[in-house]
KEDREN-131077 format. One line per field, with one value per atom (N, C-alpha, C): atom name; residue in one letter; z, x, y. Coordinates in steps of 0.02 Angstrom, whole numbers. Layout:
KEDREN-131077
atomo <- [CA:...];
residuo <- [A:...];
pz <- [Z:...];
px <- [X:...];
py <- [Y:...];
This chain:
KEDREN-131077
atomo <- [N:CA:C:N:CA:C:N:CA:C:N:CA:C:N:CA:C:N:CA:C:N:CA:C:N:CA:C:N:CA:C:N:CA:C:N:CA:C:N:CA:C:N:CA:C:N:CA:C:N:CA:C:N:CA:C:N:CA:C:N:CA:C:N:CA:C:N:CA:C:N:CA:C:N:CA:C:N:CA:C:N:CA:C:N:CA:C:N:CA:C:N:CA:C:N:CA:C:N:CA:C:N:CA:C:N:CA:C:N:CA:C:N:CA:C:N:CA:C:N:CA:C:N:CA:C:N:CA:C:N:CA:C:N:CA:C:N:CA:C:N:CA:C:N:CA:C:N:CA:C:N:CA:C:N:CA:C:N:CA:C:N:CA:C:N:CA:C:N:CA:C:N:CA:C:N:CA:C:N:CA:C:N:CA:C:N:CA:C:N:CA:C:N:CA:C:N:CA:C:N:CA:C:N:CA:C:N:CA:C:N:CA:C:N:CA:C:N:CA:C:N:CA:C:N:CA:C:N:CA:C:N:CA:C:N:CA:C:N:CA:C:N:CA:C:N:CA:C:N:CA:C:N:CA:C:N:CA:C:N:CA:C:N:CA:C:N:CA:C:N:CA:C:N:CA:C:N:CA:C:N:CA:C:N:CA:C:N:CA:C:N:CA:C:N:CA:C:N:CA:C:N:CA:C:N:CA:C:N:CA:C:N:CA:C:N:CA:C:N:CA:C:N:CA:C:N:CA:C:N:CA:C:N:CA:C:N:CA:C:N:CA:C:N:CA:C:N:CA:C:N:CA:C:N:CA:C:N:CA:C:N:CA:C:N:CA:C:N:CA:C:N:CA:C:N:CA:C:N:CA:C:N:CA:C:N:CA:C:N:CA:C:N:CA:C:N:CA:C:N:CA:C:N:CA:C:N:CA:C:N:CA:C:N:CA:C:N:CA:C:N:CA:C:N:CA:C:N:CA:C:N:CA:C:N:CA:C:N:CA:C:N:CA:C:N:CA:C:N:CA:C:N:CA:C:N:CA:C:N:CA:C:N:CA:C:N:CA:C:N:CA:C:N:CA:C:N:CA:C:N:CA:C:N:CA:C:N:CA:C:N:CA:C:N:CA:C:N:CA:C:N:CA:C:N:CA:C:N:CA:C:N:CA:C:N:CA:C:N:CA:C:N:CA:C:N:CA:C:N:CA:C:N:CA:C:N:CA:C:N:CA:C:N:CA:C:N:CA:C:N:CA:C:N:CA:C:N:CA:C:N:CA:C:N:CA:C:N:CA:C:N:CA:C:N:CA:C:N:CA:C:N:CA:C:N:CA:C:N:CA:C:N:CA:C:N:CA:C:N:CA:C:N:CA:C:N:CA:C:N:CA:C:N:CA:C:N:CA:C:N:CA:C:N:CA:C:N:CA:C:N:CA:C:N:CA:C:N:CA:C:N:CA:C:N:CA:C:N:CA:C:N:CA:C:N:CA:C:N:CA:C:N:CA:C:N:CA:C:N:CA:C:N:CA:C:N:CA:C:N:CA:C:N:CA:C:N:CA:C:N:CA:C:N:CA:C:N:CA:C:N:CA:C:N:CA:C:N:CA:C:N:CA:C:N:CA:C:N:CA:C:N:CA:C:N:CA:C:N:CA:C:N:CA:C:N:CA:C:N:CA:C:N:CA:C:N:CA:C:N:CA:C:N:CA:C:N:CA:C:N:CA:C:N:CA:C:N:CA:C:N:CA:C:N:CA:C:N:CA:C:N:CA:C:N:CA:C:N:CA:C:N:CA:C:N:CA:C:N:CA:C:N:CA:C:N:CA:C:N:CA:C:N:CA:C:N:CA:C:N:CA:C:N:CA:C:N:CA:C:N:CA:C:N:CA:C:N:CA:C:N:CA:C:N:CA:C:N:CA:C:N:CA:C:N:CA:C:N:CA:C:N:CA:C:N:CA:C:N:CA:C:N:CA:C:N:CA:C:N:CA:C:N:CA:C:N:CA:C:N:CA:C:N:CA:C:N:CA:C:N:CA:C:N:CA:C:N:CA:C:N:CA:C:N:CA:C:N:CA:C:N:CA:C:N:CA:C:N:CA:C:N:CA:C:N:CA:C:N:CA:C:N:CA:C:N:CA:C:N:CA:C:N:CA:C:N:CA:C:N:CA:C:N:CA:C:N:CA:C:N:CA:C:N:CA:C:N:CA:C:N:CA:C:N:CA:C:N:CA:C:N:CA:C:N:CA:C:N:CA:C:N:CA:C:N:CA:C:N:CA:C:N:CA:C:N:CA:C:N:CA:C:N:CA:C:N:CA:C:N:CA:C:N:CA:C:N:CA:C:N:CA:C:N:CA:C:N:CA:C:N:CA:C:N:CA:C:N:CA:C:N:CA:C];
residuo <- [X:X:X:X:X:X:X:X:X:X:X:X:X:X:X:X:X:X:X:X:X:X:X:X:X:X:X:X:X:X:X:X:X:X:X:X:X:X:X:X:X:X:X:X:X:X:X:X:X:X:X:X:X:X:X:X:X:X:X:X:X:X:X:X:X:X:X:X:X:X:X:X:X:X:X:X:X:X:X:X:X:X:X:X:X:X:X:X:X:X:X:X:X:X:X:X:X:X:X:X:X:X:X:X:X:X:X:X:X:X:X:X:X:X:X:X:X:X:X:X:X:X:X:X:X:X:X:X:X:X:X:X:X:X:X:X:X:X:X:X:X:X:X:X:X:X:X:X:X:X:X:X:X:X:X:X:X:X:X:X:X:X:X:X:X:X:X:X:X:X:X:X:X:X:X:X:X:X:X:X:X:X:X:X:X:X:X:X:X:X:X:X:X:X:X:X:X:X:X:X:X:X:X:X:X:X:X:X:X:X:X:X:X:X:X:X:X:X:X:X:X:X:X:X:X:X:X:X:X:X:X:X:X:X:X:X:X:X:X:X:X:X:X:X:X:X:X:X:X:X:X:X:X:X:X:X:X:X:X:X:X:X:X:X:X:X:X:X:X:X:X:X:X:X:X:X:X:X:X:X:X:X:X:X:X:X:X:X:X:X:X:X:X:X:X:X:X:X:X:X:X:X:X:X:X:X:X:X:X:X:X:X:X:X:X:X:X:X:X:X:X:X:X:X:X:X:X:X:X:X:X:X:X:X:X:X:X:X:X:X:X:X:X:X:X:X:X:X:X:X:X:X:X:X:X:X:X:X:X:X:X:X:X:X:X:X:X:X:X:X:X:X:X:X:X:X:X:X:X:X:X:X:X:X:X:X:X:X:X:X:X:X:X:X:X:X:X:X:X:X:X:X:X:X:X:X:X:X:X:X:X:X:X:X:X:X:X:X:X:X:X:X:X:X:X:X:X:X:X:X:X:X:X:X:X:X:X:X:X:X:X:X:X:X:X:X:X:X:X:X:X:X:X:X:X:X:X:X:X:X:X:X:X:X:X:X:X:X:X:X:X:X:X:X:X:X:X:X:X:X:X:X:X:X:X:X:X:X:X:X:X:X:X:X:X:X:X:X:X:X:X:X:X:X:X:X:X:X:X:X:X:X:X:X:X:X:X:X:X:X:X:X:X:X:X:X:X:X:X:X:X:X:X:X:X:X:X:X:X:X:X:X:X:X:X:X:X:X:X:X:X:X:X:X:X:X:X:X:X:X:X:X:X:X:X:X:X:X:X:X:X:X:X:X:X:X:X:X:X:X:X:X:X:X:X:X:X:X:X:X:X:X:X:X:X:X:X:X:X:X:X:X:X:X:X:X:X:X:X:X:X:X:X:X:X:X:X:X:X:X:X:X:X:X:X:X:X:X:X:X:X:X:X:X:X:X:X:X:X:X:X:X:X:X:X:X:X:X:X:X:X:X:X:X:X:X:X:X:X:X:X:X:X:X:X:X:X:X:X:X:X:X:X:X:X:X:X:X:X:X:X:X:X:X:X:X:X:X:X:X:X:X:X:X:X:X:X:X:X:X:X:X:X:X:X:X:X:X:X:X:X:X:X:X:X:X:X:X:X:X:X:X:X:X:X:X:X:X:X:X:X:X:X:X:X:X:X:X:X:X:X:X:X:X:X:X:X:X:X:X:X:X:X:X:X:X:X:X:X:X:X:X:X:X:X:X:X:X:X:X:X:X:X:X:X:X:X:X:X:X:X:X:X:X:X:X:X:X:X:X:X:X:X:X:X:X:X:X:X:X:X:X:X:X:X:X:X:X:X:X:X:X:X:X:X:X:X:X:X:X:X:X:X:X:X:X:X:X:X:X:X:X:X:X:X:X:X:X:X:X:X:X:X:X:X:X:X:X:X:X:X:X:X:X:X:X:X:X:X:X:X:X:X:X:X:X:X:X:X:X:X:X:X:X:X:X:X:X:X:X:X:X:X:X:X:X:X:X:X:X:X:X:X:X:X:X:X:X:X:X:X:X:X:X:X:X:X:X:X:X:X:X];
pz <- [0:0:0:33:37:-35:-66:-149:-188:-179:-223:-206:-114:-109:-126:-152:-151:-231:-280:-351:-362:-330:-341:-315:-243:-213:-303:-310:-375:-432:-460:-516:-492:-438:-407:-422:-400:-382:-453:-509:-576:-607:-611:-641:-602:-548:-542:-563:-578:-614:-678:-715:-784:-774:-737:-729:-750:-667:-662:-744:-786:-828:-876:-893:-932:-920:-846:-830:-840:-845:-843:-932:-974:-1034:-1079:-1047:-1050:-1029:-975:-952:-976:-1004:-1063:-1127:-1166:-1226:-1211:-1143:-1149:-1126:-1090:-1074:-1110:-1179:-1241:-1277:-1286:-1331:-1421:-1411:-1492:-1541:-1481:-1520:-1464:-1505:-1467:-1485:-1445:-1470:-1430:-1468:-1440:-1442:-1415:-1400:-1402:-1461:-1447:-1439:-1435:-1440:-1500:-1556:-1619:-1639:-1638:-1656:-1626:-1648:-1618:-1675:-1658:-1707:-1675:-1728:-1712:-1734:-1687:-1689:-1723:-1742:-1705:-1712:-1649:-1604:-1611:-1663:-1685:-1629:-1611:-1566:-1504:-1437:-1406:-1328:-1321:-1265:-1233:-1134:-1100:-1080:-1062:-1002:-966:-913:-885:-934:-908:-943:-907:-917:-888:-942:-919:-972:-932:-963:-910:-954:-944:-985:-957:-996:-973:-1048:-1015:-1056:-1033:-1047:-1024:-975:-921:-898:-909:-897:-903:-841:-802:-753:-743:-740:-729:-662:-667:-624:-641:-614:-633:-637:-711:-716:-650:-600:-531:-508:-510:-498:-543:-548:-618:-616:-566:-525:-539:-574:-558:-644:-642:-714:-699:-682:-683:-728:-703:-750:-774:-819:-878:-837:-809:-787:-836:-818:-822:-803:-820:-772:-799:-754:-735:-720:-743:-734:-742:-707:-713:-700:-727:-757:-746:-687:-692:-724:-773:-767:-812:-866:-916:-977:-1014:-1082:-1124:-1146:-1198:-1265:-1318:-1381:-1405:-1437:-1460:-1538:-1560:-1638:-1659:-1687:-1696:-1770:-1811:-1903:-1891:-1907:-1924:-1965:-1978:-2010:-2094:-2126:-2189:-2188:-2147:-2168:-2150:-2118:-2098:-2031:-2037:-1955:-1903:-1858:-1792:-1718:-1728:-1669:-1615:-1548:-1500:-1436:-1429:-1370:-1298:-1236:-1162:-1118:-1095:-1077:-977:-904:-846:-813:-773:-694:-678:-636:-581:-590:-596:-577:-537:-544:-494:-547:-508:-566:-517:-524:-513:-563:-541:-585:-548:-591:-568:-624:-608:-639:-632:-589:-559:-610:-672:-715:-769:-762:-804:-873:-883:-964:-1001:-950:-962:-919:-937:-893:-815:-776:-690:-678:-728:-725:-694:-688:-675:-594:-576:-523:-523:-487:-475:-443:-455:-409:-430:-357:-400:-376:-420:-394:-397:-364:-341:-362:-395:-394:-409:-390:-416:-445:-458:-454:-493:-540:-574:-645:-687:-753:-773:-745:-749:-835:-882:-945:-999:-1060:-1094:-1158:-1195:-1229:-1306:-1363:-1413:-1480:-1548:-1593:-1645:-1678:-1721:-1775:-1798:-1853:-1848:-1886:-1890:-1939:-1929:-1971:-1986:-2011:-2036:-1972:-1943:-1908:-1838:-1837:-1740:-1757:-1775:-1762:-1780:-1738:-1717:-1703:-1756:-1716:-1702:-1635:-1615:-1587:-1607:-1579:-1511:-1447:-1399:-1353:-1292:-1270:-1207:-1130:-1070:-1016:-957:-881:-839:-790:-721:-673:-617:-558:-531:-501:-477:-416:-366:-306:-332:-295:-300:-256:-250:-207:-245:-244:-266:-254:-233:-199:-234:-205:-253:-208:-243:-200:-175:-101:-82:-79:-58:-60:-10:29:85:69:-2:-37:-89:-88:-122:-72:-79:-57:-62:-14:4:-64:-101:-72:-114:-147:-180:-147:-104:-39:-11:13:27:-17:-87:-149:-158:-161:-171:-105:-53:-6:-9:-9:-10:-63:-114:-152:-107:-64:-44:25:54:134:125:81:63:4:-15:-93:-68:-151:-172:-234:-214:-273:-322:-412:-452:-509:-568:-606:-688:-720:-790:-854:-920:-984:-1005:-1070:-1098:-1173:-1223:-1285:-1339:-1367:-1418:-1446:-1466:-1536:-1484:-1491:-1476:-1531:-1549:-1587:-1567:-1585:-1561:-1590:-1578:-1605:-1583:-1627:-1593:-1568:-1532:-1484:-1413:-1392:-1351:-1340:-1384:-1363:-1389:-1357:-1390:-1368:-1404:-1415:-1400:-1365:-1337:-1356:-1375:-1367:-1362:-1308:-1274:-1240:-1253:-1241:-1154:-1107:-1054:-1013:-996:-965:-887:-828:-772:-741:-709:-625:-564:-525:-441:-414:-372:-329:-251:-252:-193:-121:-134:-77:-136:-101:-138:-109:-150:-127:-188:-142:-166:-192:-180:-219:-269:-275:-324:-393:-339:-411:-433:-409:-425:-493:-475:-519:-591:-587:-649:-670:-639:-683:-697:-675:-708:-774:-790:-840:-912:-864:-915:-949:-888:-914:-949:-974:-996:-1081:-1086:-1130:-1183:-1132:-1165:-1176:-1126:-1146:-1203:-1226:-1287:-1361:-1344:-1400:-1396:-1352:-1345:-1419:-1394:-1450:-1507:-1529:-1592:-1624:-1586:-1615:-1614:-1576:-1591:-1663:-1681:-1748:-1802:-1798:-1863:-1846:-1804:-1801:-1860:-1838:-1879:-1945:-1969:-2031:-2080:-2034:-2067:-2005:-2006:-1945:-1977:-2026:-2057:-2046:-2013:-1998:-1933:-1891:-1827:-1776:-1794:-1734:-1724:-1801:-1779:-1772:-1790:-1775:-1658:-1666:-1604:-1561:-1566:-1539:-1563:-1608:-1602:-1583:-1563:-1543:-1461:-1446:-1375:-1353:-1373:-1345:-1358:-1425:-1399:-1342:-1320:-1298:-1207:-1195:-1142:-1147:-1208:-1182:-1177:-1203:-1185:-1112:-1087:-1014:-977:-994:-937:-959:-992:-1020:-972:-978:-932:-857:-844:-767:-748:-793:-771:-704:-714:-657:-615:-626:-567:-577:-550:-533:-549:-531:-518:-562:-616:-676:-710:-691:-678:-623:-563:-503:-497:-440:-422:-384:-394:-356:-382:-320:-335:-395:-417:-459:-458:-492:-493:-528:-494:-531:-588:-659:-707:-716:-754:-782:-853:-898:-959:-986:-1005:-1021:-1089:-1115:-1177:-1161:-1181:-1164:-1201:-1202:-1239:-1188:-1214:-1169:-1212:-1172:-1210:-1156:-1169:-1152:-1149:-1121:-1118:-1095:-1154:-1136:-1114:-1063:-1069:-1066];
px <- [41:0:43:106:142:191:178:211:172:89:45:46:30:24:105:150:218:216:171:178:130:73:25:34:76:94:154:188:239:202:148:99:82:40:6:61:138:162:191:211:222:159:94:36:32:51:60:97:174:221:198:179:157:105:51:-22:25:70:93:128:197:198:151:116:62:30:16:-26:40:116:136:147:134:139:97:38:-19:-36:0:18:65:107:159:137:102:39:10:-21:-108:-54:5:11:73:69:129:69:86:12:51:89:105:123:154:160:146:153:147:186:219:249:222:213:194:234:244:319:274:290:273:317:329:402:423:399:448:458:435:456:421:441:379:370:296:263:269:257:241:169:144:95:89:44:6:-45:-64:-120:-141:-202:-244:-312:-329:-378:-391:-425:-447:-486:-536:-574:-593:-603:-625:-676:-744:-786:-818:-859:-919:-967:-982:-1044:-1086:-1163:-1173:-1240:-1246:-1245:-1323:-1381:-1451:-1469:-1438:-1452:-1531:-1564:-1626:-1606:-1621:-1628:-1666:-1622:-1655:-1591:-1601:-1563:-1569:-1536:-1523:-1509:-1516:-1486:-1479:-1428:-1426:-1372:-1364:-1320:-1299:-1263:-1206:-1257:-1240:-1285:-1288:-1255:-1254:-1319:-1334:-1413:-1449:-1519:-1558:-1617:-1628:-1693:-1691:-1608:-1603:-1614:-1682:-1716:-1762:-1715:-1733:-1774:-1838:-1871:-1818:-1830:-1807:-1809:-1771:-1785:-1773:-1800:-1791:-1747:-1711:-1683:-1673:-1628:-1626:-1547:-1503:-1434:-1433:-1404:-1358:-1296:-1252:-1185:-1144:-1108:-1077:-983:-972:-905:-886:-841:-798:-801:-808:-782:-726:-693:-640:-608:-611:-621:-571:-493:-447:-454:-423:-412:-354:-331:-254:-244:-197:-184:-95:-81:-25:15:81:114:110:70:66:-24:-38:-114:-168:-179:-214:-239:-297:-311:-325:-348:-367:-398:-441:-493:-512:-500:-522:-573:-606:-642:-619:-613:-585:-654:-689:-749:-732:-753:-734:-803:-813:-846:-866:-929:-963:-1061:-1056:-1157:-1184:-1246:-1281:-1364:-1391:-1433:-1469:-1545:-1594:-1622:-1626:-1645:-1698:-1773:-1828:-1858:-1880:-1934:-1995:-1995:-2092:-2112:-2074:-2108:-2133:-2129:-2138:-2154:-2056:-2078:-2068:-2084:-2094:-2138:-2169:-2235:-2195:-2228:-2225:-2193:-2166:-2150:-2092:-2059:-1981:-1972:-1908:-1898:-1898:-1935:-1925:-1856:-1836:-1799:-1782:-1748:-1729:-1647:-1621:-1575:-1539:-1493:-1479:-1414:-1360:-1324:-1241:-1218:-1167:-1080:-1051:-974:-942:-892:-833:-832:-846:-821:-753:-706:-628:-614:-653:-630:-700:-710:-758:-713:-689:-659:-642:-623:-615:-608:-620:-605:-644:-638:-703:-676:-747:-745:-756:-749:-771:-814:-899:-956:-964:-920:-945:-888:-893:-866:-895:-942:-951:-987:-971:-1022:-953:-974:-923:-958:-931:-966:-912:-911:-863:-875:-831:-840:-814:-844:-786:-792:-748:-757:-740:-756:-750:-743:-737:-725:-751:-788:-800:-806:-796:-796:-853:-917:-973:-992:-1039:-1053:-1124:-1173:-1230:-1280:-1316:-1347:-1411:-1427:-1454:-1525:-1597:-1630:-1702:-1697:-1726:-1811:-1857:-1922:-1947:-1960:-2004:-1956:-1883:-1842:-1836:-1880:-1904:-1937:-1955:-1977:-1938:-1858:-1828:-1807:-1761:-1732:-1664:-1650:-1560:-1546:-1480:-1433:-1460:-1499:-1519:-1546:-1587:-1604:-1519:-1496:-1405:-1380:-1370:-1364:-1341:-1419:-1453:-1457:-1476:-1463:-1374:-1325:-1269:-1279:-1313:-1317:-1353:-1389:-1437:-1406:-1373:-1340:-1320:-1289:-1248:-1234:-1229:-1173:-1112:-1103:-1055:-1015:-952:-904:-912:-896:-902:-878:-865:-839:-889:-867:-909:-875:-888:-875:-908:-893:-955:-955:-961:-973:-1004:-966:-1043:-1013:-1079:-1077:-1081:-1051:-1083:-1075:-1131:-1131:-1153:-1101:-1122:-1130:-1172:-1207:-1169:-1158:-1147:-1086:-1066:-1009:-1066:-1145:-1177:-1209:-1222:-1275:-1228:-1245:-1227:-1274:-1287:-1326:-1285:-1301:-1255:-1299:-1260:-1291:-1248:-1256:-1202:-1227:-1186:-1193:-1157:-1176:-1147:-1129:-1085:-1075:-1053:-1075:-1060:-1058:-1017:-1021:-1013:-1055:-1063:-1016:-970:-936:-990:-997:-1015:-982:-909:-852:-800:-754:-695:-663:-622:-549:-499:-454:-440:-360:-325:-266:-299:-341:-395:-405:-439:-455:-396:-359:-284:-266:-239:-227:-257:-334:-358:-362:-344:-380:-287:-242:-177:-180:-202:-225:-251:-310:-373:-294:-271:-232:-189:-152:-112:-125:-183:-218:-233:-263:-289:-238:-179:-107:-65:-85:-42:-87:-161:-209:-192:-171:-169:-113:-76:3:-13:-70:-74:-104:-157:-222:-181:-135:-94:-48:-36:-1:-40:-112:-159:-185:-192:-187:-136:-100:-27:-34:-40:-42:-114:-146:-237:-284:-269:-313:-395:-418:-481:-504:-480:-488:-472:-449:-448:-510:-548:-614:-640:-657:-685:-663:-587:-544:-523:-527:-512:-588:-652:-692:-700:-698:-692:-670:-606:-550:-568:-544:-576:-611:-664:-748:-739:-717:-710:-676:-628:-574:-595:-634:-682:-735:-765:-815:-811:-748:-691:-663:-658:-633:-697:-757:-802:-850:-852:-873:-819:-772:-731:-752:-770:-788:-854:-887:-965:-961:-926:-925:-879:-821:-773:-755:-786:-753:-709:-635:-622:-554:-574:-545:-479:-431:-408:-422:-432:-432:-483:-489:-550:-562:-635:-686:-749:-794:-849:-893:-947:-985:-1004:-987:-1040:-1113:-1124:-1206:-1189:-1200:-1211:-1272:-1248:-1279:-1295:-1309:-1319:-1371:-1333:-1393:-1383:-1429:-1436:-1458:-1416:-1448:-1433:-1471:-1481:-1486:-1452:-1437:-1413:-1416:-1428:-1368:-1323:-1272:-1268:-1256:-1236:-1176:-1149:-1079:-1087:-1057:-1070:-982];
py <- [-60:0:63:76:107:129:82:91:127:98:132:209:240:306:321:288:354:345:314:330:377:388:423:510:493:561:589:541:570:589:556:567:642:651:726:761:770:833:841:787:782:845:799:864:908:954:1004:1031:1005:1049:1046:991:1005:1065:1062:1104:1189:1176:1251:1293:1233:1243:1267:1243:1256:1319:1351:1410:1459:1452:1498:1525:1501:1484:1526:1516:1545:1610:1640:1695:1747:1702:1736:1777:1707:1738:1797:1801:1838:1928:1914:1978:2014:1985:2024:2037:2117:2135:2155:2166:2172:2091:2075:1976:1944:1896:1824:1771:1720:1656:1607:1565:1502:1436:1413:1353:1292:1254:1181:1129:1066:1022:1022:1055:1059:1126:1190:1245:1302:1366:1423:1449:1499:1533:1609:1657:1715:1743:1789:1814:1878:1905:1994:1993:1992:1998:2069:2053:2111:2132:2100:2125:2055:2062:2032:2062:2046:2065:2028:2027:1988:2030:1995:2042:1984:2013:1970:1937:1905:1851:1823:1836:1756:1725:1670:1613:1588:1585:1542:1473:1406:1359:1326:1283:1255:1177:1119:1069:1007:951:869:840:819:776:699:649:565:564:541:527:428:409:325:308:234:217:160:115:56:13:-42:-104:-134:-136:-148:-148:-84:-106:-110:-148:-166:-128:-88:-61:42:52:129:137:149:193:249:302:367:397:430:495:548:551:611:693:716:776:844:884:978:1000:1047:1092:1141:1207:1259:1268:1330:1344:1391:1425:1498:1492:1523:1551:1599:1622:1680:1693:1718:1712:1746:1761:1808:1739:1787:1753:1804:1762:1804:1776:1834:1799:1823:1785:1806:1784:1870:1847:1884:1842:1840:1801:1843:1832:1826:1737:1713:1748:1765:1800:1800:1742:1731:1772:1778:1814:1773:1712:1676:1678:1675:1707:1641:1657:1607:1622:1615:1633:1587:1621:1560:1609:1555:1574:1557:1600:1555:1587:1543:1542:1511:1539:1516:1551:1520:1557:1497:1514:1476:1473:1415:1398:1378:1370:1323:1314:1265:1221:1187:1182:1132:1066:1005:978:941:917:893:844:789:747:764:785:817:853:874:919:857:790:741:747:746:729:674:636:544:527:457:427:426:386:404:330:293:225:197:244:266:294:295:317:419:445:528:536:581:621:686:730:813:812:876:873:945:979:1030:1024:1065:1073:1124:1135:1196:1178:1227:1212:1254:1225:1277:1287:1310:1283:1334:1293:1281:1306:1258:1300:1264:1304:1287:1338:1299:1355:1292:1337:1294:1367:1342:1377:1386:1439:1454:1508:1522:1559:1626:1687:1752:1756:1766:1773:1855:1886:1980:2001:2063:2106:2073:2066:2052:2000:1942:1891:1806:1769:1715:1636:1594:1519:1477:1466:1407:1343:1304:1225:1219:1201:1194:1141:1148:1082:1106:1079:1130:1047:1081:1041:1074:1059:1073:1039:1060:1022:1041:983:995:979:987:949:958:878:886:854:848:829:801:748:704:658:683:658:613:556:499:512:525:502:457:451:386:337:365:295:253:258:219:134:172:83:42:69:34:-30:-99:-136:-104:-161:-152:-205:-181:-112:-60:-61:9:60:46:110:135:104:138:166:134:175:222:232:309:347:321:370:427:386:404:472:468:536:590:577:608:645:618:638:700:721:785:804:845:888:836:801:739:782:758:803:763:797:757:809:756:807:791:843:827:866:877:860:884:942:962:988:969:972:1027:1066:1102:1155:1210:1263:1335:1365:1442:1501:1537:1568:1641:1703:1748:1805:1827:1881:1960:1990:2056:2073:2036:2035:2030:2028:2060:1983:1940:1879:1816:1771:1708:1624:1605:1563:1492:1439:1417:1349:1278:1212:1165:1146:1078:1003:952:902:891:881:866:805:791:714:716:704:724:671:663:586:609:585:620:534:583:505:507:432:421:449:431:463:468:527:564:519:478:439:490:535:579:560:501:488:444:400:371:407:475:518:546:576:599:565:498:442:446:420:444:524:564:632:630:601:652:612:538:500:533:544:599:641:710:782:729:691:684:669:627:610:669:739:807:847:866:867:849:781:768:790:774:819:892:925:992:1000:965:988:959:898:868:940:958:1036:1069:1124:1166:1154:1102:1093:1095:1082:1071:1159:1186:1258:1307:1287:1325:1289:1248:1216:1212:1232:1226:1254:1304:1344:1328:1330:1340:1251:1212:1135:1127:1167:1163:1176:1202:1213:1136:1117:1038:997:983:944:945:1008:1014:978:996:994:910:887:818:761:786:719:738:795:814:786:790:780:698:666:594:569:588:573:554:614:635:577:568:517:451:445:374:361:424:424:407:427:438:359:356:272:200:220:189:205:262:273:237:221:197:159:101:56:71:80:103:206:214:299:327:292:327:273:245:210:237:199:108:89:126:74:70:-12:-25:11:52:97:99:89:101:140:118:160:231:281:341:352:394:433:464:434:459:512:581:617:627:645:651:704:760:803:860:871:898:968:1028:1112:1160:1213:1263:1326:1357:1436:1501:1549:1615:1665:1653:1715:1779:1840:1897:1931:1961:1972:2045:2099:2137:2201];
């Protein structure tokens, strides 16, 4: 046991120095305003950075939730819920023309939500298990690449992370059997950390509105086994890490093939990781099942 926590303590303090690398890198870019260079493992590029703006935003999504759980149990077939999200955070849209005349636009999208979700609004028969659910957290990044439609108008492909807690409450679970009454209770005791994945188009209007549609993938852990999760998420960063530098090269070489190229391998890549998590959490190791989410949304942004 003592082998496993001193590879995992080395994995953690490894993706932090990579993490930190990476944020200082990034810090470099955003605060040279006449150029820019960007360093990959085979060469650098130069910039000029013709324009870019950050402001506040916030974002009110409404869609469908899925909610499931591990073939483990045969009994967890959730009603189809509603919900409700708000959004607070900055978005910022860089556009920047490669030295041959080719341009490249990206979106960096961050803040904080919170979200209700309910079956009681039944938009499926009553056949199924109810429940609601409450929940908030980070969105760490939602960002990806796109196009310039006229002078103020932009569609991008992107792909985002957040870290969520939620709280999870099944109706009438007083009439399930063991172990599915325990289950589900465990969602229910408290806000459960969890993380999620999120897919899609934003298109914006004006520089003032943007129209937003994303695919979301979320897992609530029963309990945080926090060198567990360590393990797999430096897995995950390493995975999105090495796509980072494949997209940065099809950038520089075919910027006008990079939004969907980027938003595609990404977003697979992600739903390869979290498909693996179904049964164990917190995947490769053995750990318990999470609460799958699954939800489809549509939202309306304001940048101001």
């Amino acid at each position: 046991m003592s082998k496993v926590l001193s590879i995992l303590v080395l994995i953690f303090i490894t993706a932090l120095y990579q993490k930190s690398l990476t944020q200082e890198t990034k810090d470099t870019i955003e605060t040279k305003s006449s150029s820019e260079i960007i360093g990959t493992p085979l060469k650098k590029y130069h910039f000029l950075n013709f324009k870019q703006f950050k402001h506040p935003s916030i974002t009110v999504f409404s869609g469908l939730n899925y909610p499931s759980f591990s073939k483990l149990s045969p009994n967890a077939k959730f009603n189809t819920q509603n919900f409700a999200s708000i959004h607070l955070g900055t978005t910022k849209i860089k556009l920047k023309e490669l030295k041959d005349g080719r341009k490249v636009t990206e979106i960096l999208k961050s803040g904080l939500f919170i979200g209700n979700y309910s079956s009681k609004w039944k938009v499926k028969g009553n056949e199924n298990i109810d429940a609601t659910m409450w929940r908030f957290g980070i969105d760490f990044s939602d960002d990806g690449y796109g196009y310039k439609l006229g002078s103020k108008n932009f569609l991008f492909f992107t792909h985002g992370n957040s870290f969520i807690w939620s709280k999870f409450d099944v109706t009438d679970l007083s009439k399930f059997q063991q172990p599915d009454s325990m289950r589900y209770a465990t969602f229910s005791e408290q806000f459960r950390f969890g993380t999620s994945y999120q897919s899609g188009l934003s298109l914006i209007l004006l520089d003032k509105i943007s129209v937003d549609l994303r695919y979301e993938r979320s897992i609530v852990f029963p309990g945080h086994k926090f060198w567990y999760w360590t393990g797999s998420w430096f897995i995950e960063g390493i995975g999105q890490f090495l796509l980072d530098q494949f997209i940065r090269e099809i950038v520089f070489s075919s910027p006008y093939s990079a939004p969907i190229v980027n938003a595609v391998l990404k977003g697979a890549l992600s739903y390869g990781i979290y498909e693996l998590r179904k049964d164990k959490m917190n995947w490769p190791f053995n750990t318990e099942p999470p609460l799958f989410n699954d939800n489809f949304k549509i939202g309306l942004t304001f940048i101001f």
